[in-house]
C-alpha positions in Angstrom: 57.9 112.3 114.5 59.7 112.6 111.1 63.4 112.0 110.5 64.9 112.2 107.3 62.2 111.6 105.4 60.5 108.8 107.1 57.5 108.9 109.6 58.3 107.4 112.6 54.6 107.3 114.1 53.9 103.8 114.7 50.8 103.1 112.7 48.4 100.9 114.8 48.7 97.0 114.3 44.8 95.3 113.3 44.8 93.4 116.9 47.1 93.8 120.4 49.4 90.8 121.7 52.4 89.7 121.1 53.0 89.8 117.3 51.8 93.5 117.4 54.2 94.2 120.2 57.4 92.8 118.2 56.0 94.4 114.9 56.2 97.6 116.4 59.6 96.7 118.2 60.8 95.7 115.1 59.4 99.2 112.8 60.6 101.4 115.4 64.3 99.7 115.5 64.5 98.8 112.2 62.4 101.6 110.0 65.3 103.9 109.1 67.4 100.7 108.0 65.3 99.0 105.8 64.8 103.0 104.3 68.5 103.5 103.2 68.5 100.0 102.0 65.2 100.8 99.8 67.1 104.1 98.8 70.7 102.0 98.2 68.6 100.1 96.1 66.9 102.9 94.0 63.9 103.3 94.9 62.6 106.7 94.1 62.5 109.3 96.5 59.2 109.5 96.4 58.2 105.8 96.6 60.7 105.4 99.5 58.0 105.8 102.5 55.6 103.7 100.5 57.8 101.1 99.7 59.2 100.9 103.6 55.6 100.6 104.5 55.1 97.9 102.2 57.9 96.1 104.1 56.4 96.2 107.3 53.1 95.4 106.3 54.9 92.4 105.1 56.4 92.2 108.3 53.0 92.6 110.2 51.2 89.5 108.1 54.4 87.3 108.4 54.2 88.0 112.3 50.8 87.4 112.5 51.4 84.3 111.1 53.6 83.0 113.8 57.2 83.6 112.5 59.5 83.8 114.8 63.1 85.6 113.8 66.5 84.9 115.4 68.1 87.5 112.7 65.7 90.2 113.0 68.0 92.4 110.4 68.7 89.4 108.0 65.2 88.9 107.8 64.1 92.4 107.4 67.0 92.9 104.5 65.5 89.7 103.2 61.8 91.1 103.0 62.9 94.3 101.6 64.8 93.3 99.1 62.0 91.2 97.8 59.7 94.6 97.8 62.2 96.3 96.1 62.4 93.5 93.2 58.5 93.7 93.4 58.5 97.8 93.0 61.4 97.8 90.4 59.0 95.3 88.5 56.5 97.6 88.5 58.2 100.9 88.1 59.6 99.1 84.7 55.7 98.8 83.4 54.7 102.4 85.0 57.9 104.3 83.5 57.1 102.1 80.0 53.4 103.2 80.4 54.4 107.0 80.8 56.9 106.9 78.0 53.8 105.9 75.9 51.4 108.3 77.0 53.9 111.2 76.1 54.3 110.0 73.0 50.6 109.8 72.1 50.5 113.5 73.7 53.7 114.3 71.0 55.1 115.7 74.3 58.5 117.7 72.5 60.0 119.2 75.8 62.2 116.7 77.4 63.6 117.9 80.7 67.6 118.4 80.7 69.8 117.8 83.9 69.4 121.7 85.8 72.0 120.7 88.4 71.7 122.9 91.8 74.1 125.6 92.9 76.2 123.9 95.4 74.5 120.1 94.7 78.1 118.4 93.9 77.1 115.8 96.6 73.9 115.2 95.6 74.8 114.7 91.6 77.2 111.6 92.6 74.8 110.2 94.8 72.5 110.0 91.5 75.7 109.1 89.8 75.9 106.5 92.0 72.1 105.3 92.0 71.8 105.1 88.2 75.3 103.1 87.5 73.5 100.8 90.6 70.2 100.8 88.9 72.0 99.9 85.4 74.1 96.5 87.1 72.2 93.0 87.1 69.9 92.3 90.3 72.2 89.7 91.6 75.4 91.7 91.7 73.4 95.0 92.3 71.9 93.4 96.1 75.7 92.0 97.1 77.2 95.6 96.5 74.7 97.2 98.1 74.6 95.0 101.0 78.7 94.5 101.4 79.7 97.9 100.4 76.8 100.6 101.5 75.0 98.7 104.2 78.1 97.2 105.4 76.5 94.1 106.1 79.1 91.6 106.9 79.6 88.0 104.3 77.8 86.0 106.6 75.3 88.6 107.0 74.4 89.2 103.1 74.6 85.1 103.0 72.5 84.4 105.3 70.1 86.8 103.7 70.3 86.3 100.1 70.1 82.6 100.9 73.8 81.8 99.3 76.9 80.3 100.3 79.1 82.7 101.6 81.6 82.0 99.1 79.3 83.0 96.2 79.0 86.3 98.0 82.7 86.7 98.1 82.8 85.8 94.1 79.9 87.7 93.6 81.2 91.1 95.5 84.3 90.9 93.6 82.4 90.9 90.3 79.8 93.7 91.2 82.3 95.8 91.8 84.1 95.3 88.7 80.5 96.1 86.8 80.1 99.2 89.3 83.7 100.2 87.7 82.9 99.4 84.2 79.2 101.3 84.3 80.9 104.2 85.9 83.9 104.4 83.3 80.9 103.9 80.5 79.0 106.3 81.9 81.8 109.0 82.4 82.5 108.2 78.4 79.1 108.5 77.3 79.3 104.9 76.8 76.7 102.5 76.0 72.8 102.7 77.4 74.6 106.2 79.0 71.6 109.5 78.9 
C-alpha cells in the first residue's frame, strides 16, 4: 500500500521473534512520521523513501541488538535525524561532484525556476525548505522539531540529547535566523539564487 509517497509494505525482517515483531510495529506506526521529518529536514523528494528506509534499517540492527525503547518516537527522531546529517553529508559531495562534471561537459543551459500554474503552495514550501536548508544544523533540527513536528521541549530535549533550556534558547534563536534568511532571501540577499 502506498500513501503519500511512501510504501507501506512491510519489507520482511532477516529472522522472526521478537525484535522483528517490534521492528515491524514500530515501521508500520512510525514510517509516515519519520518521512515528514526527513522531508522537514530537506531531504530530496526523491531520496525521501531511501532515506526513511535507511532509518529503519537502522532501526532493525539496533533492535537486533537488544535495545529496548521507552520513547519509541524520541528515539526514532533521534535515528533520523542522524541519517539525515549522514545524507546531507553526502548530498554536499554528490551536488559538488555534479557541479564539476557540468563544468568539464561546458554544460551552458542552466535551468530557471518554471513555476506551475496554480503551484502558490507548493513554491513556499520550497521557500520554506531552502531558507531551512540555508540555517546552521543545530538551530535547523530545534525548528524543525518545535515548530513543524510539534514536538514538545521535553520531547526535542530528550532527543537531541540537551537540556531543555538550551532548546528553549535555541528555538528562540532559530527562529530569528528562519526570519533573517527569509527577509535575505525575499531581498535577493546574500548566498540568495
Amino acid at each position: 500500500a502506498r500513501r503519500d509517497g511512501v510504501s507501506l509494505d512491510v519489507p520482511e525482517a532477516d529472522h522472526m521473534g521478537e525484535s522483528a515483531t517490534s521492528w515491524r510495529t514500530l515501521y508500520r506506526n512510525h514510517c509516515q512520521d519519520v518521512y515528514r521529518l526527513a522531508y522537514c529536514m530537506g531531504v530530496d523528494h526523491v531520496d525521501l523513501e531511501d532515506v526513511t528506509q535507511h532509518v529503519f534499517m537502522v532501526v532493525h540492527s539496533k533492535l537486533g541488538g537488544g535495545v529496548r525503547i521507552k520513547k519509541p518516537r524520541a528515539w526514532l527522531r533521534a535515528i533520523t535525524l542522524r541519517v539525515v546529517s549522514d545524507y546531507r553529508r553526502w548530498h554536499k559531495i554528490r551536488r559538488l561532484k555534479m557541479s564539476l562534471v557540468r563544468a568539464t561537459l561546458e554544460a551552458t543551459s542552466s535551468p530557471g525556476e518554471d513555476p506551475e500554474d496554480g503551484a502558490a503552495s507548493a513554491q513556499v514550501q520550497n521557500k520554506v525548505r531552502e531558507v531551512v536548508s540555508r540555517m546552521s544544523p543545530k538551530l535547523r533540527e530545534v525548528l524543525v522539531l518545535v515548530d513543524l513536528e510539534k514536538a514538545t521541549v521535553r520531547e526535542v530535549a530528550e532527543t537531541l540529547r540537551i537540556s531543555v533550556n538550551t532548546v528553549r534558547s535555541r528555538t528562540r534563536l532559530a527562529r530569528r535566523q528562519f526570519a533573517r534568511l527569509w527577509k535575505e532571501r525575499d531581498q535577493g540577499g546574500p548566498g540568495c539564487a
